[in-house]
C-alpha positions as CSV (number, residue, x, y, z in Angstrom):
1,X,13.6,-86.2,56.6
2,X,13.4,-82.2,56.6
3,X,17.4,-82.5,56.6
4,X,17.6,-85.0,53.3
5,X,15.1,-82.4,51.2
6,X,17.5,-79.6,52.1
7,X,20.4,-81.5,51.3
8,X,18.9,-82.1,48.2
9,X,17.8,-78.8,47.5
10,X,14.4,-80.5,47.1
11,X,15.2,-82.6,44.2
12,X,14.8,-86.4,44.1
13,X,17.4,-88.5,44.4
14,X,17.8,-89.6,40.6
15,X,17.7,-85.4,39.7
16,X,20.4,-84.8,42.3
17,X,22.6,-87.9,40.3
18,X,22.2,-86.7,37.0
19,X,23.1,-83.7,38.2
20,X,26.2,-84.9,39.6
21,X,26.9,-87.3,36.7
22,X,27.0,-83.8,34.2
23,X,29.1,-82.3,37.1
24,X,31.6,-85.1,36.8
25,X,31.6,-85.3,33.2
26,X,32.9,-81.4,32.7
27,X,35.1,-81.9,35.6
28,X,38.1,-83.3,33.8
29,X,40.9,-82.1,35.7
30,X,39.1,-84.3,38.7
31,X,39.5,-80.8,41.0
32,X,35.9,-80.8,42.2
33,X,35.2,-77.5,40.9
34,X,33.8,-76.5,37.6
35,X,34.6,-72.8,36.3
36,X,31.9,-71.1,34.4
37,X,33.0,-72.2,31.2
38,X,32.9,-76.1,32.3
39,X,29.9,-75.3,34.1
40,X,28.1,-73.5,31.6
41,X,28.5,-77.1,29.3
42,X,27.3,-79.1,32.3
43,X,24.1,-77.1,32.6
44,X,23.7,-77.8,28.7
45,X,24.1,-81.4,29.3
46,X,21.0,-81.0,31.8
47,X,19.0,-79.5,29.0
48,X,19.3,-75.1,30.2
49,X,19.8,-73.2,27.4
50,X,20.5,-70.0,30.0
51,X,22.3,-66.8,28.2
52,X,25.8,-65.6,29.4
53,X,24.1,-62.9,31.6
54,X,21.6,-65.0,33.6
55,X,24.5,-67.6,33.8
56,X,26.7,-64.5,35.3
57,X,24.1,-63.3,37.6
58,X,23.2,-66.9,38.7
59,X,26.6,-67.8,39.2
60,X,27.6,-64.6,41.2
61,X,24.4,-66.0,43.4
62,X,25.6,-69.6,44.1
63,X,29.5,-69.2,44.4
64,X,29.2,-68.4,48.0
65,X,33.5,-68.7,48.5
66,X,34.0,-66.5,45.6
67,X,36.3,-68.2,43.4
68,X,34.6,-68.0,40.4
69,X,34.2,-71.7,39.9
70,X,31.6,-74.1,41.6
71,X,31.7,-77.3,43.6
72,X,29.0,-80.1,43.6
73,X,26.5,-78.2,45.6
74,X,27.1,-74.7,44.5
75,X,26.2,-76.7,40.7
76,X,23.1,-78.5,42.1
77,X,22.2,-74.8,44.0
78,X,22.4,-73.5,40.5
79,X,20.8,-76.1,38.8
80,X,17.3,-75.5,41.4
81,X,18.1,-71.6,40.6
82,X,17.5,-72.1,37.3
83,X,14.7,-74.4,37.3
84,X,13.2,-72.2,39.0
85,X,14.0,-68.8,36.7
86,X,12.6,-71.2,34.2
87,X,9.0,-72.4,35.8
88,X,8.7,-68.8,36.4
89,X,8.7,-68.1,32.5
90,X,6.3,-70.8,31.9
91,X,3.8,-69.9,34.6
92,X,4.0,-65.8,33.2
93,X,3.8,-66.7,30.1
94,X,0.7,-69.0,30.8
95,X,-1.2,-66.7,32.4
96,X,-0.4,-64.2,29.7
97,X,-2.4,-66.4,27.2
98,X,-4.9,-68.2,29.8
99,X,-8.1,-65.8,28.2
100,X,-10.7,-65.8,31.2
101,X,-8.3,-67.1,34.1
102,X,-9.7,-70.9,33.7
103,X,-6.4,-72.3,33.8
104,X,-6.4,-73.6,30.3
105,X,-5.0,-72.9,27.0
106,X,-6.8,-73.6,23.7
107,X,-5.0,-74.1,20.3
108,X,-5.3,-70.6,18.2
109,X,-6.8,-71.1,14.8
């Protein structure tokens, strides 16, 4: 079980799919690699709206053979990377406007 979350990168299997079906889509040469530019649209079909430079220094992270273009799990590594850079944000930002620490927001009038 332990082996199937890591292969997974801890997504569910229906993330992991979609994830591979965005892959597939920007893959059209049928290589099995995306470079950054194909890449970069697949991530936008998943819904990131990442700048160049976090795409850069995520990318630099994930492209463990250093070719400058990703496979299926150097994409879903990504992917995971970025979700979390993003719950990151949300959580900062939360607390930043969570007046008394109680773990709630309330509308501004």
């Amino acid at each position: 079980l332990l082996m199937l979350y890591r292969s997974r990168e801890g997504m569910r299997n229906k993330e992991v799919q979609e994830i591979y079906s965005a892959f597939d889509r920007q893959d059209k040469d049928g290589s099995g690699e995306l470079p950054a530019l194909e890449a970069s649209a697949a991530l936008r079909d998943l819904g990131f709206q990442a700048g160049f430079e976090v795409m850069q220094s995520v990318l630099s992270k994930v492209d463990v053979d250093d070719t400058g273009a990703l496979d299926q799990v150097e994409f879903r590594k990504m992917v995971r990377m970025l979700e979390e850079r993003d719950r990151t944000m949300f959580k900062e930002a939360f607390l930043e406007k969570d007046e008394g620490q109680q773990q709630v927001l309330r509308e501004s009038v």
